[in-house]
C-alpha positions as CSV (number, residue, x, y, z in Angstrom):
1,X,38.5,39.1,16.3
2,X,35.2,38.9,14.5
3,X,32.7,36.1,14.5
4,X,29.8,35.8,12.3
5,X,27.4,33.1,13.9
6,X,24.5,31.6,11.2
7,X,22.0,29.3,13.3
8,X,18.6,29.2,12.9
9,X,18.3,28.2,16.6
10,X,17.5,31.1,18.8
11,X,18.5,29.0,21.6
12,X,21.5,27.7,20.4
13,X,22.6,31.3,18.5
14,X,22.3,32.9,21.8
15,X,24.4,30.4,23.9
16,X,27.1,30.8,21.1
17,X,26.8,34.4,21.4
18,X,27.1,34.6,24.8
19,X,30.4,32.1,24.8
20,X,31.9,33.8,22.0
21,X,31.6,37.4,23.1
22,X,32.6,36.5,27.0
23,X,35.5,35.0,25.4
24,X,36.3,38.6,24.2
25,X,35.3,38.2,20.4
26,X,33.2,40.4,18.3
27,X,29.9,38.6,17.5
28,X,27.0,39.2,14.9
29,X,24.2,36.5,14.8
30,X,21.8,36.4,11.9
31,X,19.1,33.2,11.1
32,X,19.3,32.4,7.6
33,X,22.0,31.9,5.1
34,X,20.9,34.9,3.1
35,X,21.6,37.3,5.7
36,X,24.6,35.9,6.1
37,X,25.7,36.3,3.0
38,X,24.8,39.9,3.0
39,X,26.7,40.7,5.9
40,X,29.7,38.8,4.9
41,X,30.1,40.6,1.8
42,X,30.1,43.9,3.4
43,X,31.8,43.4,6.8
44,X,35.2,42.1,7.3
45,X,35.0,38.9,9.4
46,X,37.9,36.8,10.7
47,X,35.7,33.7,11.0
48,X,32.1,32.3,9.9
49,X,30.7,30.1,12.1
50,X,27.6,28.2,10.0
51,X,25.1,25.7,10.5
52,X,24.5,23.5,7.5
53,X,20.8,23.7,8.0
54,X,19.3,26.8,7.4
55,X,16.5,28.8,5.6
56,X,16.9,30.4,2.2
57,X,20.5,29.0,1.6
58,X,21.8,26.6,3.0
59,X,25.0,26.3,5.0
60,X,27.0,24.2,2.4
61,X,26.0,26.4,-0.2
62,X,26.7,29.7,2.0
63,X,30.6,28.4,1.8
64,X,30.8,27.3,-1.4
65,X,29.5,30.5,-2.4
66,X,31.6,32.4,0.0
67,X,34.7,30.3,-1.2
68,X,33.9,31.0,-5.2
69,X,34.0,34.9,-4.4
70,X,37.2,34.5,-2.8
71,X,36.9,34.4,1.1
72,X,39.4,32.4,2.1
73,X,39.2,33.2,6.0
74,X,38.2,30.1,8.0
75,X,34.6,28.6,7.9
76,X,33.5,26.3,10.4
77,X,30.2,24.2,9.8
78,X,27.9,23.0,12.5
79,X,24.9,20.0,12.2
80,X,22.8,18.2,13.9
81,X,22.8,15.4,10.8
82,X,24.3,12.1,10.4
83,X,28.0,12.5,10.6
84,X,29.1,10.9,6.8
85,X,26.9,13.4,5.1
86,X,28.4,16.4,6.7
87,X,31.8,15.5,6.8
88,X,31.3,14.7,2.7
89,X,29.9,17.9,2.1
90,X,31.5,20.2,4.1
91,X,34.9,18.4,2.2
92,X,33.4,19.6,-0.8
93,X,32.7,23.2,0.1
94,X,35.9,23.9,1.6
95,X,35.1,24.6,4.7
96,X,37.7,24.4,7.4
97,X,35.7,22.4,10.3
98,X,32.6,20.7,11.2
99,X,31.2,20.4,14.1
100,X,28.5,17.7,15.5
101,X,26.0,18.8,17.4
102,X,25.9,19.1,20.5
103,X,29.6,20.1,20.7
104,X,31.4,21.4,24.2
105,X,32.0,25.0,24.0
106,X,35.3,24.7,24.8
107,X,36.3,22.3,21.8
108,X,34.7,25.4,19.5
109,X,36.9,28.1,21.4
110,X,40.5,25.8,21.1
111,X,39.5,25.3,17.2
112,X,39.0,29.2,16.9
113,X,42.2,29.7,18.4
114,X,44.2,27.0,16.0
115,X,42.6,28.5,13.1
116,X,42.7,31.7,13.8
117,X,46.5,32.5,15.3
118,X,47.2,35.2,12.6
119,X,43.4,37.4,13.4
């Protein structure tokens, strides 16, 4: 299975990395949601894991604009925000998840794995 990570936060993009790929998945990490957008276009991914924060487009409008294009693979949305904003928006972009952070690792792992049966 393939993961694309978006997060802005070396730290954070690295410990995600390192969970997701010792888990056994595929992972490619990039910073900004323009990247992202790039490399979703041209690779086929089983899962895009996003923050809703990032440079050059934004997490909410990465799915939306994923979602208008017709990716219909899960997307999972991470924040560090207040929790009625994100859970409003990410509604509205048609994104399958949200996540608050921090968030335990293993929570991530057993939503991949629900989402994901048929990768």
């Amino acid at each position: 299975m393939k993961i694309l990570v978006v997060e802005d936060n070396l730290d954070f993009a690295e410990a995600l990395f390192e969970c997701l790929t010792f888990e056994g998945y595929i992972v490619d990490v990039v910073t900004n949601g323009a990247a992202a957008w790039e490399r979703a276009v041209i690779t086929d991914y089983d899962l895009v894991l996003s923050d809703i924060e990032l440079p050059q487009l934004d997490g909410i409008s990465l799915c939306k604009k994923l979602r208008y294009h017709g990716y219909r693979l899960p997307i999972f949305l991470m924040t560090g925000l207040e929790r009625d904003l994100p859970i409003i928006l990410t509604n509205e972009a048609n994104a399958n998840a949200y996540f608050f952070k921090p968030f335990s690792f293993q929570k991530l792992l057993e939503r991949i794995q629900s989402h994901c049966l048929c990768c």
